[in-house]
C-alpha positions as CSV (number, residue, x, y, z in Angstrom):
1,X,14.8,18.4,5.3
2,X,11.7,16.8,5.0
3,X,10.1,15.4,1.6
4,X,7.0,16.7,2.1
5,X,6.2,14.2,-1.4
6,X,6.0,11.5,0.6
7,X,3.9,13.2,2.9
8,X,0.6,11.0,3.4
9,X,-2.5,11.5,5.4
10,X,-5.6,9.5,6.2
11,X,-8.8,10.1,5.5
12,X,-9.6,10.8,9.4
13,X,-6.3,13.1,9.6
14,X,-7.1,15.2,6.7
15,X,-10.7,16.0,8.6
16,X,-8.8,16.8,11.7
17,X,-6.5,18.8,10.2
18,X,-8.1,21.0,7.6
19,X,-12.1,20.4,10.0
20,X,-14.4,19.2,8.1
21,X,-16.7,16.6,8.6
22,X,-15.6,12.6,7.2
23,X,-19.6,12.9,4.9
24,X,-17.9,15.9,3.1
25,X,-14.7,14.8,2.6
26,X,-16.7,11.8,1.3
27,X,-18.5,13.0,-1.0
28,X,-15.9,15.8,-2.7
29,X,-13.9,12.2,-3.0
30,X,-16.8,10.3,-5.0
31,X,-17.9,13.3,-6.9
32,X,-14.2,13.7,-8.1
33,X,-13.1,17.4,-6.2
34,X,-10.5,15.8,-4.3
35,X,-8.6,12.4,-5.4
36,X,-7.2,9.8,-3.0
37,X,-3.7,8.7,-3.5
38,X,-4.9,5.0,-2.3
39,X,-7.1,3.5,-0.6
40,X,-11.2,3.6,-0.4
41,X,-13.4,1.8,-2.9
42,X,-14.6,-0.7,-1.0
43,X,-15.5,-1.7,3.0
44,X,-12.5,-1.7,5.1
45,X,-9.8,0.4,2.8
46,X,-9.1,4.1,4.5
47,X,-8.4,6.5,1.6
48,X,-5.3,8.2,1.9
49,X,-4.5,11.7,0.3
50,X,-1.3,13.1,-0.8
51,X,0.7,16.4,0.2
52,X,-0.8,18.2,-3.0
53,X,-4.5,17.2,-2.0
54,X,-4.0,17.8,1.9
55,X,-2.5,21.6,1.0
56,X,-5.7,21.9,-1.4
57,X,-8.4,20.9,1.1
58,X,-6.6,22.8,3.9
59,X,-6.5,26.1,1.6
60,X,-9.9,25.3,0.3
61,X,-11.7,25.1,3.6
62,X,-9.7,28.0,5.0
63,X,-11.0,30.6,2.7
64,X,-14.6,29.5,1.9
């Protein structure tokens, strides 16, 4: 079975998955809608988002 806790996505694959565009995954990150699990914050860090906050986006986006 798969521990879908340790499940982590960049910030690149969570656009892909859930399709939205990197500026408004961006900017739900800064404005504090969405939080990363690690990463970001300064030039050359990819954020990286958890299982909770990939299900979230994915749902979110899905039924706007």
């Amino acid at each position: 079975m798969v521990d879908v806790s340790k499940l982590v996505l960049t910030h690149g694959e969570l656009c892909d998955l859930a399709g939205v565009h990197p500026n408004s995954l961006d900017r739900w990150a800064t404005i504090g809608l969405i939080g990363a699990a690690g990463g970001g914050g300064r030039k050359g860090r990819v954020r990286t988002y958890d299982f909770m906050t990939v299900l979230a986006v994915v749902v979110g986006t899905r039924y706007r």
